[in-house]
DRENLUM-505965 format. One line per field, with one value per atom (N, C-alpha, C): chain; residue in three letters; atom name; x, z, y. Coordinates in nm, 4 decimals. Atoms other than C-alpha are relative to their C-alpha. Last residue first. Example, Ala and Ser with C-alpha at 12.3 -4.5 7.8 and 13.67 -1.06 7.14 Angstrom:
2
chain = (A,A,A,A,A,A)
resn = (SER,SER,SER,ALA,ALA,ALA)
name = (N,CA,C,N,CA,C)
X = (-0.0820,1.3670,-0.0770,0.0890,1.2300,0.0900)
Z = (-0.0060,0.7140,0.0730,0.0000,0.7800,0.0000)
Y = (-0.1190,-0.1060,0.1090,-0.1190,-0.4500,0.1200)
% end
This chain:
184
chain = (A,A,A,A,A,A,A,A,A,A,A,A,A,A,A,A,A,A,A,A,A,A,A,A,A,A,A,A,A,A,A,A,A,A,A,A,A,A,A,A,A,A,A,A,A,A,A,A,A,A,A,A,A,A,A,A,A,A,A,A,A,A,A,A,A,A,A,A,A,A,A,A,A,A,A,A,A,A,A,A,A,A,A,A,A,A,A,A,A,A,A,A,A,A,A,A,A,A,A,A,A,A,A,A,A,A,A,A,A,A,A,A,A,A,A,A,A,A,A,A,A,A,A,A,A,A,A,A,A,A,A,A,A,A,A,A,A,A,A,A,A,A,A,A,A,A,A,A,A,A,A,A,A,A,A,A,A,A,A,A,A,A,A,A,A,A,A,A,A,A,A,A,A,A,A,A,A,A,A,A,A,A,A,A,A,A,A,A,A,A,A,A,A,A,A,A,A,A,A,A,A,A,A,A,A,A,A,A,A,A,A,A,A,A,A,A,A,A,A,A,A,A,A,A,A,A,A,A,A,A,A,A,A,A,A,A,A,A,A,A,A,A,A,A,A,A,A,A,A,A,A,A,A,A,A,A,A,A,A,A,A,A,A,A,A,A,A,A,A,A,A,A,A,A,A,A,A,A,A,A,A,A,A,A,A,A,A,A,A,A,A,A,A,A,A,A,A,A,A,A,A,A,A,A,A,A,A,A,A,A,A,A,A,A,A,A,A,A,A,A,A,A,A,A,A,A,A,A,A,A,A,A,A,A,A,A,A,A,A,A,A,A,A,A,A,A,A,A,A,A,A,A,A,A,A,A,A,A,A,A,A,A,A,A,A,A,A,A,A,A,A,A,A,A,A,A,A,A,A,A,A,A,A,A,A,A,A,A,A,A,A,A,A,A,A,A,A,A,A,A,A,A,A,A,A,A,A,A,A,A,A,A,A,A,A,A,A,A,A,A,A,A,A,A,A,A,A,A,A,A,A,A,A,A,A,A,A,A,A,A,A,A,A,A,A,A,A,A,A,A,A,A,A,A,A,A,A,A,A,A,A,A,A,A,A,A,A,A,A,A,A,A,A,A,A,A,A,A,A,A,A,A,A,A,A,A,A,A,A,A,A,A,A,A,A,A,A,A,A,A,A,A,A,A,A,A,A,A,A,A,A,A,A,A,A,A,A,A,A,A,A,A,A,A,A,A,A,A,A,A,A,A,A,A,A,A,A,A,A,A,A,A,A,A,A,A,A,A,A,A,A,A)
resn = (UNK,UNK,UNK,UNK,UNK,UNK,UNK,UNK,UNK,UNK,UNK,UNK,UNK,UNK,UNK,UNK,UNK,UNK,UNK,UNK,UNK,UNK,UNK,UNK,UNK,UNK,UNK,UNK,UNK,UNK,UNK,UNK,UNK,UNK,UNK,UNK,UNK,UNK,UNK,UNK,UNK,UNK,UNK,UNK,UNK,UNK,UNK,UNK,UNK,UNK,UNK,UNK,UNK,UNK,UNK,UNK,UNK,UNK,UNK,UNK,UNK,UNK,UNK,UNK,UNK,UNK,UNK,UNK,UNK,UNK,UNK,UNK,UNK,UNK,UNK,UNK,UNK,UNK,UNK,UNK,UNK,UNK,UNK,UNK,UNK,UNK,UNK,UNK,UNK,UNK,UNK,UNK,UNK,UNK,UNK,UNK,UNK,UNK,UNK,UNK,UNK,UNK,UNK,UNK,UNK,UNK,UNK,UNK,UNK,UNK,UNK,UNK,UNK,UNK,UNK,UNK,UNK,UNK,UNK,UNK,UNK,UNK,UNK,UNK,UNK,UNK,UNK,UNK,UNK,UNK,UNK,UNK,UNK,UNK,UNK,UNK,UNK,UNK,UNK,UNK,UNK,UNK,UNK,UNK,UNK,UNK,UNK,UNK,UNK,UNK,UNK,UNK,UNK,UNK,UNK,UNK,UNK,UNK,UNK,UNK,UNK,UNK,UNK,UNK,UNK,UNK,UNK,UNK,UNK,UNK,UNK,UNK,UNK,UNK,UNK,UNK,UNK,UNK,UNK,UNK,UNK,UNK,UNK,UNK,UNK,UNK,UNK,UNK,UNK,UNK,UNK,UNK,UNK,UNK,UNK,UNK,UNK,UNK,UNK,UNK,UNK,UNK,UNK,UNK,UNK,UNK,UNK,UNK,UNK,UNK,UNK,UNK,UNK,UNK,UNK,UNK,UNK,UNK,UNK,UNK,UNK,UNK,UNK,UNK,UNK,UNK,UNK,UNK,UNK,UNK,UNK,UNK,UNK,UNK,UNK,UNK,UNK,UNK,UNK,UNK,UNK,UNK,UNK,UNK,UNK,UNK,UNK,UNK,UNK,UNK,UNK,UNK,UNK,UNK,UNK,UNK,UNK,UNK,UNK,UNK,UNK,UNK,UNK,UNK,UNK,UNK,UNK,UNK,UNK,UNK,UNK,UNK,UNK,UNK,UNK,UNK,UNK,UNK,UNK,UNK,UNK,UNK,UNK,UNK,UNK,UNK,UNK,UNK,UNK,UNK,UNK,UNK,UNK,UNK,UNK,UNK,UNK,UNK,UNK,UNK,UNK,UNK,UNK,UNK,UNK,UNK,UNK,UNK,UNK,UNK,UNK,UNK,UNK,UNK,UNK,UNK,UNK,UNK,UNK,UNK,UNK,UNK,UNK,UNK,UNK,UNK,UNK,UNK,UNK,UNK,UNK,UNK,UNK,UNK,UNK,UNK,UNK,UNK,UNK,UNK,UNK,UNK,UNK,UNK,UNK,UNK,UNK,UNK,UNK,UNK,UNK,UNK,UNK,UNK,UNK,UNK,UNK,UNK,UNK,UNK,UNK,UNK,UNK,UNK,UNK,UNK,UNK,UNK,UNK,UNK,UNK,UNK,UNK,UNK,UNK,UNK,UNK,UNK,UNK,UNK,UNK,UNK,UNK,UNK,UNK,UNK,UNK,UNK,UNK,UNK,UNK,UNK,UNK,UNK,UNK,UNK,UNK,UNK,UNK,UNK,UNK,UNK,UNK,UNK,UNK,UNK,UNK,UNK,UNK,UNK,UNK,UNK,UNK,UNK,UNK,UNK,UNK,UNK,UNK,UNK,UNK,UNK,UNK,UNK,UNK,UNK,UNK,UNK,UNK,UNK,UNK,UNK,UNK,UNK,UNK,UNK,UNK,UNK,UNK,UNK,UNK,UNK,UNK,UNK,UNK,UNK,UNK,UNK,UNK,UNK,UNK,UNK,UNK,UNK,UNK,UNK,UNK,UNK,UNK,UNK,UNK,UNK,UNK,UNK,UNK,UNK,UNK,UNK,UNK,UNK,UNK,UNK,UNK,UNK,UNK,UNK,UNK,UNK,UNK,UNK,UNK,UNK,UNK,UNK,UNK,UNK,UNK,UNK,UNK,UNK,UNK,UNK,UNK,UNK,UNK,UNK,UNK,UNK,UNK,UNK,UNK,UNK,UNK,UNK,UNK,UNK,UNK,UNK,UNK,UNK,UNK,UNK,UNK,UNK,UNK,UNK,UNK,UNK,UNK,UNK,UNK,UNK,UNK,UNK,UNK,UNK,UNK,UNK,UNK,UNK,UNK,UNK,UNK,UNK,UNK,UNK,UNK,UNK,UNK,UNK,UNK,UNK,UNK,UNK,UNK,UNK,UNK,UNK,UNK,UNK,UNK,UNK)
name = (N,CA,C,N,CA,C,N,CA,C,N,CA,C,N,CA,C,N,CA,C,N,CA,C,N,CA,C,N,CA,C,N,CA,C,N,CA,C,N,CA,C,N,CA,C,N,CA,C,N,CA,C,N,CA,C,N,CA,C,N,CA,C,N,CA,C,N,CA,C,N,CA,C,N,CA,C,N,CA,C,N,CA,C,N,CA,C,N,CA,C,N,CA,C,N,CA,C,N,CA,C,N,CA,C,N,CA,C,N,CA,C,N,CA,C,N,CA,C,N,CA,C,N,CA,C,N,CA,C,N,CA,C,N,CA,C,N,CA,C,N,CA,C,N,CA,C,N,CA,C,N,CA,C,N,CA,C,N,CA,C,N,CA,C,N,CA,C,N,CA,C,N,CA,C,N,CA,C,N,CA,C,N,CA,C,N,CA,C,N,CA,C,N,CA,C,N,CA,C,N,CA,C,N,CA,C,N,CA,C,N,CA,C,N,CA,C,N,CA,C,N,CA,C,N,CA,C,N,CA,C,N,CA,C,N,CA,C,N,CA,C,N,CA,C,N,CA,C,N,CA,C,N,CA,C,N,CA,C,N,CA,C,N,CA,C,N,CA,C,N,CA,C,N,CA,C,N,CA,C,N,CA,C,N,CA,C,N,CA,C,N,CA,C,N,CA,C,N,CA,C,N,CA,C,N,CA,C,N,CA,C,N,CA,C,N,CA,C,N,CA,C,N,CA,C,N,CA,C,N,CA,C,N,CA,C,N,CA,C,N,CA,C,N,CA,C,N,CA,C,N,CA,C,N,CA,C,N,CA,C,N,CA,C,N,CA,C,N,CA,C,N,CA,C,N,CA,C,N,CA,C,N,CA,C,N,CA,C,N,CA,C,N,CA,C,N,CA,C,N,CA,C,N,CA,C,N,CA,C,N,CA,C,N,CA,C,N,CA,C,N,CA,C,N,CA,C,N,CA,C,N,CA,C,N,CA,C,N,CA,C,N,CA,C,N,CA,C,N,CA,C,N,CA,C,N,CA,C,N,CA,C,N,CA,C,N,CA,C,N,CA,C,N,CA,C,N,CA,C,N,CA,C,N,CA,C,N,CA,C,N,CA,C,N,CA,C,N,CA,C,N,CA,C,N,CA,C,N,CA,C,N,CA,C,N,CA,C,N,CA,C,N,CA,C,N,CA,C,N,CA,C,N,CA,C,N,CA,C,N,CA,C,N,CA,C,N,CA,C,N,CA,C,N,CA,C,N,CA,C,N,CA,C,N,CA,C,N,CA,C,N,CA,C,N,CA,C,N,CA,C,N,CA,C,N,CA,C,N,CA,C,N,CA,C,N,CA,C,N,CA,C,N,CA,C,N,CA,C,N,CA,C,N,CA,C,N,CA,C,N,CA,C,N,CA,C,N,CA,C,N,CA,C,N,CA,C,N,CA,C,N,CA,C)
X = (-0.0636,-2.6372,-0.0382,0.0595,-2.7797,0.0667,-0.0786,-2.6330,-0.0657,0.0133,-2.8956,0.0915,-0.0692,-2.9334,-0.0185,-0.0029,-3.2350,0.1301,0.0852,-3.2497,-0.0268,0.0022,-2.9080,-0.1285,0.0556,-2.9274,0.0262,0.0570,-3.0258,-0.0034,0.1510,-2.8850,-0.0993,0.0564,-2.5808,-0.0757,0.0101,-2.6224,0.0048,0.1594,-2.6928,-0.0395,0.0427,-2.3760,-0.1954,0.0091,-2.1375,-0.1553,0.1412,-1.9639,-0.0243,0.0284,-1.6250,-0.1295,0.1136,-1.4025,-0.0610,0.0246,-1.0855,-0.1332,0.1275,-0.9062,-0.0836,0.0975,-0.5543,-0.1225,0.0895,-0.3188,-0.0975,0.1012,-0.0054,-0.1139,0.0602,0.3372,-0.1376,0.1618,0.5194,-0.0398,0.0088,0.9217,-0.1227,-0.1207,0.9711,-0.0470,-0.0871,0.6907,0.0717,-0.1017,0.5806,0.0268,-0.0553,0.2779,0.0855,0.0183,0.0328,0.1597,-0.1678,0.0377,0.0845,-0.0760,-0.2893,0.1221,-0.1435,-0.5237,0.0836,-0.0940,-0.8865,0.1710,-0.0850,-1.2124,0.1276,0.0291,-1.5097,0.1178,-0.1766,-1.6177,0.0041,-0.0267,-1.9009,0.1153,-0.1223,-1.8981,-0.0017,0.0154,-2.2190,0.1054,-0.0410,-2.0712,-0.0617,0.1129,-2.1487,-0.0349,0.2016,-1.9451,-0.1106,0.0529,-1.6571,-0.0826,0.0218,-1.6489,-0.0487,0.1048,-1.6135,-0.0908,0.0577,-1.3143,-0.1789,0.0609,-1.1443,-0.1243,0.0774,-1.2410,0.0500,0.1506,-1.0854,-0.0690,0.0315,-0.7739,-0.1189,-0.0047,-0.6081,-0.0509,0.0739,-0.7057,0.0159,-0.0680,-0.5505,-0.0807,-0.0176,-0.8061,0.1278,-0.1259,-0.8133,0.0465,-0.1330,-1.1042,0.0558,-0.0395,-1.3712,0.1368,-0.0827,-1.6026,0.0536,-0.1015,-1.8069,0.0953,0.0626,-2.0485,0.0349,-0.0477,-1.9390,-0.0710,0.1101,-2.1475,0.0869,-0.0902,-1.8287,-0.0962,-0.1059,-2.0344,0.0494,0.0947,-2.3446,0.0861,0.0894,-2.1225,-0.1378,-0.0561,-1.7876,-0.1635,-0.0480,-1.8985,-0.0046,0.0632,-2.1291,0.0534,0.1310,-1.9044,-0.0884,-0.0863,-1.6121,-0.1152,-0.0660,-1.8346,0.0093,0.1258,-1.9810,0.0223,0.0584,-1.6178,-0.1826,-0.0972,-1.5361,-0.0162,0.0261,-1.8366,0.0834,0.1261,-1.8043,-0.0099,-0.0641,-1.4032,-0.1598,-0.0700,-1.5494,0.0268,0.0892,-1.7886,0.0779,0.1127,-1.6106,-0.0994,0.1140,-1.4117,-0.1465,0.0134,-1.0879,-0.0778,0.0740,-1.0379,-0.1040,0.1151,-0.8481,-0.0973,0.0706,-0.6169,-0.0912,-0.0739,-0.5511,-0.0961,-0.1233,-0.5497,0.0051,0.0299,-0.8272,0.0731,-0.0584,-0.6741,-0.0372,0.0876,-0.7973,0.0722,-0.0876,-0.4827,-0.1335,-0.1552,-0.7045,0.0383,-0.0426,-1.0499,0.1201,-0.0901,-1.0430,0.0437,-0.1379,-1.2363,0.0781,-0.1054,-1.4600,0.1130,0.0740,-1.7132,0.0612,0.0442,-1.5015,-0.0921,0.0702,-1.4687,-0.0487,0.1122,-1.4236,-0.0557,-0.0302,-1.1164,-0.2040,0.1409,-1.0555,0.0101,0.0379,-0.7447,-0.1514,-0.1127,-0.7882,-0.0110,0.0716,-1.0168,0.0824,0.0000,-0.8497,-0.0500,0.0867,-0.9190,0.0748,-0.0355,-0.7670,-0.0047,0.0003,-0.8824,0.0603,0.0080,-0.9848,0.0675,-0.0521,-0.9217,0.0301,-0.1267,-1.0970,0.0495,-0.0833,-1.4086,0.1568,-0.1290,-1.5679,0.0993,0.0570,-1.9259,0.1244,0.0556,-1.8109,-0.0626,0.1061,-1.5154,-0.1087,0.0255,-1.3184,-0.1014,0.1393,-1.1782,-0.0020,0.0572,-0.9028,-0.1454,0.0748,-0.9195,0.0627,-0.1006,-0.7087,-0.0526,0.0389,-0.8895,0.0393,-0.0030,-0.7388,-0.0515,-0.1066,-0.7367,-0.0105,-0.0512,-1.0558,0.1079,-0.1226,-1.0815,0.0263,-0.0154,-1.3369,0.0439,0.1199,-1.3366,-0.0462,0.1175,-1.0042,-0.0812,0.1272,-0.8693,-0.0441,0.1318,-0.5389,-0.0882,0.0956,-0.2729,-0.1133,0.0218,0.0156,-0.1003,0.1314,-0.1382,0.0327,0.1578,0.0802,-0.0642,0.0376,0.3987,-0.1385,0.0028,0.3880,-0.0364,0.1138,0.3502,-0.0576,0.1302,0.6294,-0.1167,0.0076,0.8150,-0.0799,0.1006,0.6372,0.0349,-0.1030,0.7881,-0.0580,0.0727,0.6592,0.0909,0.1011,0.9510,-0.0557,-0.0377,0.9086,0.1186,-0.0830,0.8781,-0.0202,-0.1254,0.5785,0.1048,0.0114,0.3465,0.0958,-0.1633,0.4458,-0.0121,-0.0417,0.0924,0.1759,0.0004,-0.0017,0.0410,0.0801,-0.1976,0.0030,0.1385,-0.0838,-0.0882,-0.0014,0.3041,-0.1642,0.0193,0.3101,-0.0428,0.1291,0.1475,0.0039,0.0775,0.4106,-0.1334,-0.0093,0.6859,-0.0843,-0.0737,0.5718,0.0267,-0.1015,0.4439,0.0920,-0.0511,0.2123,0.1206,0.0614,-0.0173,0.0470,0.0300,0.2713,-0.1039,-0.1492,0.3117,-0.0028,-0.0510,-0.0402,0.1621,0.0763,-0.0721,0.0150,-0.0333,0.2020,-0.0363,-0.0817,0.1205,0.0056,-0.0246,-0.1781,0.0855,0.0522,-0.1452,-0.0064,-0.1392,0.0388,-0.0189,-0.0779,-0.3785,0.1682,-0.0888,-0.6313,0.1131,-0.1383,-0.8798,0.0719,-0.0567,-1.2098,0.1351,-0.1058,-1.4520,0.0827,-0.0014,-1.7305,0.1985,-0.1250,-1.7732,-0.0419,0.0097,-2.0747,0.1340)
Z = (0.0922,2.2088,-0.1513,0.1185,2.5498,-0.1179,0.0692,2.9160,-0.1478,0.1492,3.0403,-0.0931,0.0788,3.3584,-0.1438,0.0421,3.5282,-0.0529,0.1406,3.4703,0.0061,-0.0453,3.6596,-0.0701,-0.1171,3.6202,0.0976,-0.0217,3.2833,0.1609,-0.0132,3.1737,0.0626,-0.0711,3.2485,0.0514,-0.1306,3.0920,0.0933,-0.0892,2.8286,0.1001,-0.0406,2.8033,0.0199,0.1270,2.7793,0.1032,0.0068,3.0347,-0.0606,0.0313,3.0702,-0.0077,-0.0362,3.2299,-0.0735,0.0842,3.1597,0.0225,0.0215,3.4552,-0.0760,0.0247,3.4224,-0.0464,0.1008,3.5124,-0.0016,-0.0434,3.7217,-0.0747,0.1393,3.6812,0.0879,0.0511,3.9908,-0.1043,0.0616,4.0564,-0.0406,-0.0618,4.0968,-0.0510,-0.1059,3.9473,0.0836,-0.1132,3.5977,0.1045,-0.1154,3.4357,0.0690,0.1026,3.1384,0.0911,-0.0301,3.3102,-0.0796,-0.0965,3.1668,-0.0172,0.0726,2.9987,0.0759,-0.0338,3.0915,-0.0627,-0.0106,2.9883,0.0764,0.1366,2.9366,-0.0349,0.0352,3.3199,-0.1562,-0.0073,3.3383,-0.0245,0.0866,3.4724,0.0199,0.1410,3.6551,-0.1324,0.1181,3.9588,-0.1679,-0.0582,4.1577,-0.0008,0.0997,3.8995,0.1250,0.1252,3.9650,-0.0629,0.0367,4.3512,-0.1481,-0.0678,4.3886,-0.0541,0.1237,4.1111,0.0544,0.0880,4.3507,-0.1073,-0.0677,4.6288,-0.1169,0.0133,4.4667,0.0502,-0.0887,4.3838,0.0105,-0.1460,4.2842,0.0425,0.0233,3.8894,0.2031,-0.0235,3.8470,0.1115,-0.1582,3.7224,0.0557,0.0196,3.3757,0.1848,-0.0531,3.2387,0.0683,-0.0514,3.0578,0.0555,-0.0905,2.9459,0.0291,-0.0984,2.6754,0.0990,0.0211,2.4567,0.1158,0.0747,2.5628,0.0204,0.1091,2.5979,-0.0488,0.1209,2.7586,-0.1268,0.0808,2.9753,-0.0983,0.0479,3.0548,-0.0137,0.0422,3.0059,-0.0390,0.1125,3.1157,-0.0898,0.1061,3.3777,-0.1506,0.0420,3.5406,-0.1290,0.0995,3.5219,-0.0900,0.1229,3.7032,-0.1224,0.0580,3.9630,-0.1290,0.0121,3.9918,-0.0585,0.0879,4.0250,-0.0784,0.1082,4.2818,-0.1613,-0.0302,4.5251,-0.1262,0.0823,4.4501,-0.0178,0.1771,4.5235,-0.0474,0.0489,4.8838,-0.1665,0.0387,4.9901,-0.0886,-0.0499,5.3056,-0.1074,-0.0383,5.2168,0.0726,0.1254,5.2024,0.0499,0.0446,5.4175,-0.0835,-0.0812,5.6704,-0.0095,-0.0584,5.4094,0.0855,-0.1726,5.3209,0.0389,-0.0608,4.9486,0.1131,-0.0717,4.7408,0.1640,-0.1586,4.4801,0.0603,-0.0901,4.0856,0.1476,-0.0534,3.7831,0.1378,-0.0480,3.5272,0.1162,-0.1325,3.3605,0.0446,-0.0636,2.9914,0.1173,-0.0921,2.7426,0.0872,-0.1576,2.4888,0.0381,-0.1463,2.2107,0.0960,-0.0370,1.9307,0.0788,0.1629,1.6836,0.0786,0.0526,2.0722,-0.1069,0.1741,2.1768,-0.0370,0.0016,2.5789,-0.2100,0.1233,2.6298,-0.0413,0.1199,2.9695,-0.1262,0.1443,3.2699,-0.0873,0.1415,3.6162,-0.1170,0.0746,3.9931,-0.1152,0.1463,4.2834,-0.0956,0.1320,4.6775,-0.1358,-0.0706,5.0051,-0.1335,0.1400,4.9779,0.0724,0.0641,5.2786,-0.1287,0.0897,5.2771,-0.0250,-0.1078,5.6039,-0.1118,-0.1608,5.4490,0.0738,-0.0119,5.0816,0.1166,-0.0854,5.0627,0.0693,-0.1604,4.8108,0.0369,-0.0757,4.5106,0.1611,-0.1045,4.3404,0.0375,-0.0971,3.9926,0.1236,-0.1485,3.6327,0.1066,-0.1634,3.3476,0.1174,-0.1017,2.9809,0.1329,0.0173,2.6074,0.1471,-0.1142,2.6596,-0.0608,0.1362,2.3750,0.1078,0.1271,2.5644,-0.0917,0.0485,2.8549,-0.1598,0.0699,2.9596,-0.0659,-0.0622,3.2835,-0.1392,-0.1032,3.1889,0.0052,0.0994,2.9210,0.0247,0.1380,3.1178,-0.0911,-0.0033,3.4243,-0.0640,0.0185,3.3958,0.0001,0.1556,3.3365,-0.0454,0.0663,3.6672,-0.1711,0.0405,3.7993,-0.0536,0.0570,3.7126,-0.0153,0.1773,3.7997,-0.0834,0.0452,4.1866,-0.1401,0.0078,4.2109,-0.0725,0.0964,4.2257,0.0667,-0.0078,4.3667,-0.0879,-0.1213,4.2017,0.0618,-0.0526,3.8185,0.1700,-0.1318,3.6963,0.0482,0.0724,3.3401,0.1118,0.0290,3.4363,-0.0619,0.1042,3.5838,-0.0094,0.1276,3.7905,-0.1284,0.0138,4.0732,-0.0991,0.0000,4.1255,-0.0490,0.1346,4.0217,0.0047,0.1412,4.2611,-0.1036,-0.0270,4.5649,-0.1677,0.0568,4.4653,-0.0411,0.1626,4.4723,-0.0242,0.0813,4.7933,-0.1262,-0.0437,4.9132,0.0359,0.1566,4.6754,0.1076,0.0003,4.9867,-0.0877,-0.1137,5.0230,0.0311,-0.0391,4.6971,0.1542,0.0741,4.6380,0.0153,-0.0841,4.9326,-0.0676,-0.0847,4.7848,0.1014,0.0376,4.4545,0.1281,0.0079,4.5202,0.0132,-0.1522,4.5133,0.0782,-0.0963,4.2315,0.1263,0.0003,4.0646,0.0786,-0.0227,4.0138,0.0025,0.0897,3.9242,0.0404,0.0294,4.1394,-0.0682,0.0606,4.2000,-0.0237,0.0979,4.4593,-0.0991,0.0973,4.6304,-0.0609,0.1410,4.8965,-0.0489)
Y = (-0.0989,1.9665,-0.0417,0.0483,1.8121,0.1168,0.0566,1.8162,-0.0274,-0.0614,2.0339,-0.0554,-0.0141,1.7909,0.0718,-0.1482,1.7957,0.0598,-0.0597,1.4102,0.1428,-0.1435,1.3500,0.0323,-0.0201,0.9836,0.0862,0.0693,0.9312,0.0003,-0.0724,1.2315,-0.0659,-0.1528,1.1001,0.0838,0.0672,0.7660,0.0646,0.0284,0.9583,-0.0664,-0.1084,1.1775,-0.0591,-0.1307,0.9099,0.0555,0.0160,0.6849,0.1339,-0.1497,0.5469,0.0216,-0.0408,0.2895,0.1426,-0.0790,0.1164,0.0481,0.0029,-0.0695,0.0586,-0.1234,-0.0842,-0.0388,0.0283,-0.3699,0.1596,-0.0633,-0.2771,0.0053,-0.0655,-0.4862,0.0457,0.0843,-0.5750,0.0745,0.0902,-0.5216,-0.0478,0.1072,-0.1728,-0.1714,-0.1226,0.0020,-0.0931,0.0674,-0.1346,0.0921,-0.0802,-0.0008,-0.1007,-0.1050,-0.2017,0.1452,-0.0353,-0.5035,0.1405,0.0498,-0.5669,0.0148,0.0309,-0.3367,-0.0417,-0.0036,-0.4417,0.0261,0.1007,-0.3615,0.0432,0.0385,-0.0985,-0.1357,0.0326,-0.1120,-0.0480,0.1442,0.1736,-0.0767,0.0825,0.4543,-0.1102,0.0472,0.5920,-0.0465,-0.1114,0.7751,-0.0213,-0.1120,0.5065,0.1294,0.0825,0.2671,0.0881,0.0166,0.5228,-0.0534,-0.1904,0.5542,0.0092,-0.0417,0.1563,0.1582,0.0849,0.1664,0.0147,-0.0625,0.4017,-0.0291,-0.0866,0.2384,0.0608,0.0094,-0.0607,0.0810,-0.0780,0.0369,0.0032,0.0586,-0.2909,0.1075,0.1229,-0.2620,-0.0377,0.0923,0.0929,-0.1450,0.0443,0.3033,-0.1291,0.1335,0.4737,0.0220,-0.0185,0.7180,-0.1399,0.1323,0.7994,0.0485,0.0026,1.0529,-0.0919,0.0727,1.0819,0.0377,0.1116,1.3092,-0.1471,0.1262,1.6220,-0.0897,0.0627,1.9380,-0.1202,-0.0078,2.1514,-0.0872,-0.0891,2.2950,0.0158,-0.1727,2.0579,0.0970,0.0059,1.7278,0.1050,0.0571,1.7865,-0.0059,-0.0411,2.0386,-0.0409,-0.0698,1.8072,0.0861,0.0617,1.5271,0.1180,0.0242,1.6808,-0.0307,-0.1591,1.7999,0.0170,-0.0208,1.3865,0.1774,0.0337,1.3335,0.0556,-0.0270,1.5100,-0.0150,-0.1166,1.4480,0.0642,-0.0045,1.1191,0.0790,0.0524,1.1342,0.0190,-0.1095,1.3193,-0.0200,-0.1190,1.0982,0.0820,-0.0672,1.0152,0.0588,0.0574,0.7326,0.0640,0.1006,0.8942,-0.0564,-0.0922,1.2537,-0.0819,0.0151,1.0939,0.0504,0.1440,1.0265,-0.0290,0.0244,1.3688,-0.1075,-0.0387,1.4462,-0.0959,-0.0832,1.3004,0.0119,0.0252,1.2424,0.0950,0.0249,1.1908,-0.0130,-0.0279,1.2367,0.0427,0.0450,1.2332,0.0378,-0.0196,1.2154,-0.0522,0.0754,1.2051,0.0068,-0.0104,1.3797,-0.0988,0.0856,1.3257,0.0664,-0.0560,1.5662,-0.1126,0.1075,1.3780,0.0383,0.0514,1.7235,-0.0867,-0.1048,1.9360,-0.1317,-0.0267,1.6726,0.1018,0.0019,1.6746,0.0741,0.0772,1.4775,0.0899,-0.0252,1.6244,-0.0698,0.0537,1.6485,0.0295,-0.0266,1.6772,-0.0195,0.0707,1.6236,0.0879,0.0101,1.7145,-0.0771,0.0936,1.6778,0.0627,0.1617,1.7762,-0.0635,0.0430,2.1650,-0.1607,0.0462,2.3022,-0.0719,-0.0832,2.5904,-0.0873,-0.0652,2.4289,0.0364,-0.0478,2.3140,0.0698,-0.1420,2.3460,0.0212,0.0434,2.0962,0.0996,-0.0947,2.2312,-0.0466,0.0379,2.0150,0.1178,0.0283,2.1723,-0.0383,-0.0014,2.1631,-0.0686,0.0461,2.1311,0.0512,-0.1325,2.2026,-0.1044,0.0412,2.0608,0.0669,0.1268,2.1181,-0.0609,0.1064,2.3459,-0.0962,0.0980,2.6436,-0.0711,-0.0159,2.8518,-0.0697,0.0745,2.6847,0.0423,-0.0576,2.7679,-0.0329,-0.0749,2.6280,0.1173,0.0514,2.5129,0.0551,0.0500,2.6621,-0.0853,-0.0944,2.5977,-0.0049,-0.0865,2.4015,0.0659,0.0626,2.0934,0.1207,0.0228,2.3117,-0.0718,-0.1049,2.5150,-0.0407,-0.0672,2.1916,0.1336,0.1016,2.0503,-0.0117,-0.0064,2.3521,-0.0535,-0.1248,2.3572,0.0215,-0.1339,2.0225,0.1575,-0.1172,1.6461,0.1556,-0.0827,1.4249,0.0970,-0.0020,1.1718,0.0942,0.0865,1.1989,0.0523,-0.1021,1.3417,-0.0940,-0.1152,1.2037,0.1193,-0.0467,0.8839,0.1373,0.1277,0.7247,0.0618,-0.0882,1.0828,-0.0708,-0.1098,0.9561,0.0624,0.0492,0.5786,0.1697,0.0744,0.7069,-0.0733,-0.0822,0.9649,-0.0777,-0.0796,0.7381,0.0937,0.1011,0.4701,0.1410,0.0593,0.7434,-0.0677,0.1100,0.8989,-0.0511,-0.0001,1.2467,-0.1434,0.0723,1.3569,-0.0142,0.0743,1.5443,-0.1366,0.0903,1.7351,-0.0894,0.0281,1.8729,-0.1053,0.1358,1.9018,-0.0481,0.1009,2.1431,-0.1109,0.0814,2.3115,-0.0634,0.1406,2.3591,-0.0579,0.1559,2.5231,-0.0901,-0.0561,2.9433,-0.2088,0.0494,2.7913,0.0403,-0.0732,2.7363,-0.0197,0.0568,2.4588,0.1025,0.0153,2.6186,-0.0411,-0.1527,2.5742,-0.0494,0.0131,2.2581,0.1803,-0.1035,2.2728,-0.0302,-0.0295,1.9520,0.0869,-0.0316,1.8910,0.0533)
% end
């Protein structure tokens, strides 16, 4: 089971080393970090993180709750109150021998709850790169659906990178969480 917690600098530098190629940065964070990531860079992603009160963004470790380790990082952003949506971002679950266990569902599904019985949004969506199919896997078993394609949307050295668009609102949610309080 996944428990989510703040994302703090007590942090950076497990993410730091888990972020430890240019393709890997650029599949996790699109262009929002240049290579290498850097305890500044992230000092600036989490300005103004983690409040629920006035949410612009929450930034999370994943913790794996049978042996207390940090498997992962997850984000919700773009998050607009008038639209009730947000915008899952920047999804990894760290240590490769960690991938395929469960864990991204585990993540996600977190992410969800919040977004939907916390923050009471209507939608969620988010943006997969078109060759990662375990991510893409993870997300329609998660209940996201595919809303289309943006192609070639990302250059990294010489190939372009299509993007997969995906999102799912708050009744498809309810639909298959039904003790869900997600309602407003």
């Amino acid at each position: 089971m996944i428990k989510l917690e703040p994302f703090t600098p007590a942090d950076f530098s497990q993410l730091i080393e888990w972020i430890n190629d240019e393709r890997l940065m650029k599949e996790w964070s699109g262009s929002l970090f240049a290579f290498p990531l850097t305890n500044d860079a992230l000092e600036w992603y989490i300005e103004g993180a983690n409040d629920l009160k006035n949410p612009d963004v929450l930034v999370y470790k994943a913790v794996d709750t049978k042996n207390g380790a940090v498997v992962g990082h997850i984000s919700l952003g773009g998050i607009s109150q008038r639209d009730r949506a947000g915008r899952i971002t920047r999804v990894l679950v760290g240590d490769a021998a960690a991938r395929g266990r469960g864990f991204c569902t585990g993540m996600i599904t977190a992410l969800l709850r919040i977004g939907f019985e916390e923050l009471h949004l209507h939608r969620i969506s988010l943006g997969v790169y078109d060759f990662n199919h375990a991510a893409i896997k993870c997300y329609l078993k998660s209940g996201f659906k595919q809303e289309g394609v943006l192609r070639d949307v990302v250059r990294h050295g010489n190939e372009y990178w299509s993007l997969v668009e995906m999102g799912i609102l708050e009744d498809e949610w309810r639909t298959l969480h039904p003790k869900s309080k997600a309602t407003v």
